[in-house]
N, C-alpha and C positions, 0 to 999 in steps of 0.2 A: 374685481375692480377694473374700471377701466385705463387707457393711459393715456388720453387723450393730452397735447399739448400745447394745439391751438384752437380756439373757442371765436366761432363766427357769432356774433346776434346782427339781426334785424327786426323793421318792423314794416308791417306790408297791411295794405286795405286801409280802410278808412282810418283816420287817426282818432284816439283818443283821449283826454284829460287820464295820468299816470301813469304812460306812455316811457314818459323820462326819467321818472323812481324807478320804474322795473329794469330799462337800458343800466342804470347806475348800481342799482341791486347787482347784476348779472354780471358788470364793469370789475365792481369791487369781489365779489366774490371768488372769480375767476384768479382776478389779481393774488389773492389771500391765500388762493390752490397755489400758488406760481406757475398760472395757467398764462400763457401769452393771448391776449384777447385783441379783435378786431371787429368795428362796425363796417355793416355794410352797408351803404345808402341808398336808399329807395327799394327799397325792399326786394323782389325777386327781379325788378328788372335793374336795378343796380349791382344784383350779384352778376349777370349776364354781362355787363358791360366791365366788369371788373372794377366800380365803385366803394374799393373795399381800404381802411384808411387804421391802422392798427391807433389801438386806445390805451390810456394810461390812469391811473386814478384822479389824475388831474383834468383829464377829459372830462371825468363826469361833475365836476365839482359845479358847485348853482344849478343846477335843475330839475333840481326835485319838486320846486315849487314852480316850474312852467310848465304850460300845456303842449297839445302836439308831440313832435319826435324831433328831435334835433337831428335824430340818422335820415330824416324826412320816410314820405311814403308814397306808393304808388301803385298802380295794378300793371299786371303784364301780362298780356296774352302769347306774347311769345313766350314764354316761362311752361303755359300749358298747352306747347307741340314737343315734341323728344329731341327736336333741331334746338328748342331753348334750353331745355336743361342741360342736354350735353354741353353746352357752352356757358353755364352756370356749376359746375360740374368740372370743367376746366379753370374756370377761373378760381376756385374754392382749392384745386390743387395745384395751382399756379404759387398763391400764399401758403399753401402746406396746411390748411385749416381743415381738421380731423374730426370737426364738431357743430352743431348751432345750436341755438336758440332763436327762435320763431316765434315774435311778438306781432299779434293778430288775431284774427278771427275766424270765423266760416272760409273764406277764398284763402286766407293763408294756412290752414289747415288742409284743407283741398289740393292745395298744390304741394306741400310737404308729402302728403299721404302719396300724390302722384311721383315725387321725387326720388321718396323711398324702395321703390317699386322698384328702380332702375339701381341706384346710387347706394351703396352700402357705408352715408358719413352717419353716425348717430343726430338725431334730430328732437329736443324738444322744447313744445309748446308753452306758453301765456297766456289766458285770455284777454285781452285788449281790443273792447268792442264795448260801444254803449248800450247798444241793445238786450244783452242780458241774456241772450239768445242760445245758448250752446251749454250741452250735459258735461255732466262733470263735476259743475261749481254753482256754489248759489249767488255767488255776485262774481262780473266781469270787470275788470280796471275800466275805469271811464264811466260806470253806470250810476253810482253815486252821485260824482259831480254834473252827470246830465241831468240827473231827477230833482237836484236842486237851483242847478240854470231856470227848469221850463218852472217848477214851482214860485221861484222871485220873478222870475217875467208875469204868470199868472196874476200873480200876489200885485201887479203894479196895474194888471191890465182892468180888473177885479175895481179897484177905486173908480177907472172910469167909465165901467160898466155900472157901477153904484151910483154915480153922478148923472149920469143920463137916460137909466132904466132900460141899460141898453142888453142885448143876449148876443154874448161874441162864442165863434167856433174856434177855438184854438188848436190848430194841429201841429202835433208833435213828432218826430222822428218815429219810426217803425212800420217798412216798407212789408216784413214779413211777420212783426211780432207787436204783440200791444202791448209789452210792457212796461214800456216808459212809459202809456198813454196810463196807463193803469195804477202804478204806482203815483204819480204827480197829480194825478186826477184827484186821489183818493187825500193825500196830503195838503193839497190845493182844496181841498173841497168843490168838487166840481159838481155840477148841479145832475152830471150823463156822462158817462165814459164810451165810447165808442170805439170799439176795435175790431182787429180782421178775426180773432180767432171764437168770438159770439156770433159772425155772420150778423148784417146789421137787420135790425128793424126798426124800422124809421116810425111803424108803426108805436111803438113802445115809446120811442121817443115823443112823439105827438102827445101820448099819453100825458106824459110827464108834466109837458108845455102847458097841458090845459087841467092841471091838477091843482094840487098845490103850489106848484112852482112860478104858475098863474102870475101873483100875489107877491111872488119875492121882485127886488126892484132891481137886483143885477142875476143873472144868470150865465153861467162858464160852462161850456162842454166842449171838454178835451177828444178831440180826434186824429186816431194813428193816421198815419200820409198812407198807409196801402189799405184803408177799409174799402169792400167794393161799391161802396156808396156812392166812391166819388169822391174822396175826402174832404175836407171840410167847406172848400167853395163848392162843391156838389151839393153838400145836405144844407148848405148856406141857402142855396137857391131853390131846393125845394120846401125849407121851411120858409121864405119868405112867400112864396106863393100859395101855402097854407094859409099862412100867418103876417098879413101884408102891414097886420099894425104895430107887430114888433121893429123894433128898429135893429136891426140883425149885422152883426159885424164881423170880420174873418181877420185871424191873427194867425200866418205861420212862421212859427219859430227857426224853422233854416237848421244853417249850421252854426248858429248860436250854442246850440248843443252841443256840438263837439267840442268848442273852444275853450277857454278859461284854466285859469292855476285849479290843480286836482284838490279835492279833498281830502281829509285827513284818512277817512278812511280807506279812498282809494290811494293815496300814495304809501299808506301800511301794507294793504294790498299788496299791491305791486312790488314791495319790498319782499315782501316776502315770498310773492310766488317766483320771482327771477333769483333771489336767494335758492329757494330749494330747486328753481329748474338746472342751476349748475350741481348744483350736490349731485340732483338726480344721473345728470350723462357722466361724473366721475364715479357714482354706485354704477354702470353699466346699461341705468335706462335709454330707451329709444322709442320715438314711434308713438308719444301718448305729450296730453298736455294736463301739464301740474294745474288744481285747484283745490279750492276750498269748499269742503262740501260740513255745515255745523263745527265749524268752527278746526277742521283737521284737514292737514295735506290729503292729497287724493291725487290718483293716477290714471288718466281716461285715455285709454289708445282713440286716435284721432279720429278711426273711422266711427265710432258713438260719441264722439264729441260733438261732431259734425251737424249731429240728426240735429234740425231745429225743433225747439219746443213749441208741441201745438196744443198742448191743453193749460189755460187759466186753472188757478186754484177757483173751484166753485164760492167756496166763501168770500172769498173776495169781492166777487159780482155782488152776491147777498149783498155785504156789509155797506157796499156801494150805496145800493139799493136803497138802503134802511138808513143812511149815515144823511145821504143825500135832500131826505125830506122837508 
């Protein structure tokens, strides 16, 4: 067992909805060890600077139900030279802090994995990313309440593409992965899902346009922001040139995405993976981020956490396909 008896969390890269369940999971839990617990803000470039501000269970009270990170976020490049961590490294033994937790994603995993390398503090992980992106877990805190943001924007855009017979391109967050576009598509009813990890055919697409889909009076296709199409004002502009008598509209969603109070099921989530990530560094773990893989804790050392997922469930595409008609 370990003896750890001061407990660092942060949270670093982009933010997301559950963000703040998981901080307060991690807050109280600690607390319950008679762990002495400390945020540090702005993620790796706040440990650097020594932004680091000890927490009490009254810290975390109200926010479970807000979005974002109240410890705020940020990227650091100085973090990934050994002139940064040493000095992140100092500041964590400056407060005497023997431990963290690491609420983030791809880049904060990355730079944990580089930290460890050098720095013998036990380190582990949460996943907090909307993307959905990274092994280990079959859902990420934040990815829920994305896939229901871009579905009620759809669901509202939808009426005035009904009104006017109009065919809008909606693009959705996922620079390297299409699974928001995928999932919301699919919920959304979307008429073409368009993602990076089918490689596009615009070809197939055209198909569609001059099929049945002809006929219908609104028409929705969801597109990730990194397909190499172009993303959605890309294939916007070559379907109107196709198709000069559609009336063709572009809707991108932003960081609408990220914002908004979490969902139930991401702030259960989130409760419970920052619950077992402190269990986990008093059991002795290090080096791995806690998820949920069917419905059970799970332990992923960071460097296969990391790998992004590049292969779609095939059925899915099918069901698209067939759902879509």
């Amino acid at each position: 067992m370990s003896k750890i008896k001061r407990l660092g969390v942060f949270t670093s890269g982009g933010d997301s909805p559950g963000m703040n369940a998981c901080i307060r999971a991690v807050v109280r839990t600690a607390i319950y060890n008679e762990l002495e617990v400390f945020g540090i803000y702005r993620g790796y470039a706040g440990m650097i600077n020594g932004e680091i501000v000890k927490l009490e269970a009254s810290s975390v009270a109200n926010i479970i139900q807000r979005g974002g990170t109240f410890l705020k976020t940020a990227r650091s490049k100085e973090f990934m030279t050994p002139e940064g961590r040493q000095k992140a490294y100092d500041q964590l033994q400056a407060h005497k802090i023997d431990a963290l937790v690491a609420i983030g994603g791809d880049g904060t995993f990355r730079g944990a994995i580089e930290f460890s390398k050098t720095f013998d503090i036990p380190l582990v992980g949460t996943p907090g990313t909307i993307d959905n992106d990274l092994f280990g877990t079959d859902f990420t805190i934040g990815y829920d309440t994305a896939l229901n943001t871009v579905i009620s924007a759809v669901d509202k855009i939808r009426d005035t593409a009904e009104s006017h017979d109009r065919l809008f391109l909606v693009e959705v967050m996922g620079r390297d992965s299409g699974l928001i576009a995928l999932r919301s598509g699919i919920g959304a009813g979307a008429e073409a899902i368009i993602i990076p990890e089918t490689k596009s055919n615009l070809d197939h697409l055209y198909t569609r346009l001059e099929g049945q889909h002809r006929e219908k009076a609104s028409k929705i296709i969801i597109v990730a922001e990194g397909d190499e199409a172009g993303g959605a004002f890309g294939i916007a502009k070559k379907v109107k040139e196709r198709y000069p008598h559609y009336d063709t509209k572009v809707t991108v969603l932003g960081h609408i995405q990220r914002g908004g109070s979490p969902s139930c099921m991401d702030r259960v989530l989130a409760s419970r993976l920052g619950f077992m990530a402190v269990e986990a560094l008093i059991e002795g773990k290090k080096g791995v981020m806690v998820g949920m893989v069917d419905k059970e804790i799970v332990y992923t050392p960071f460097e296969h956490a990391v790998k992004h997922i590049e292969e779609i469930n095939p059925d899915l595409i099918r069901m698209v396909e067939i759902l879509s008609l």
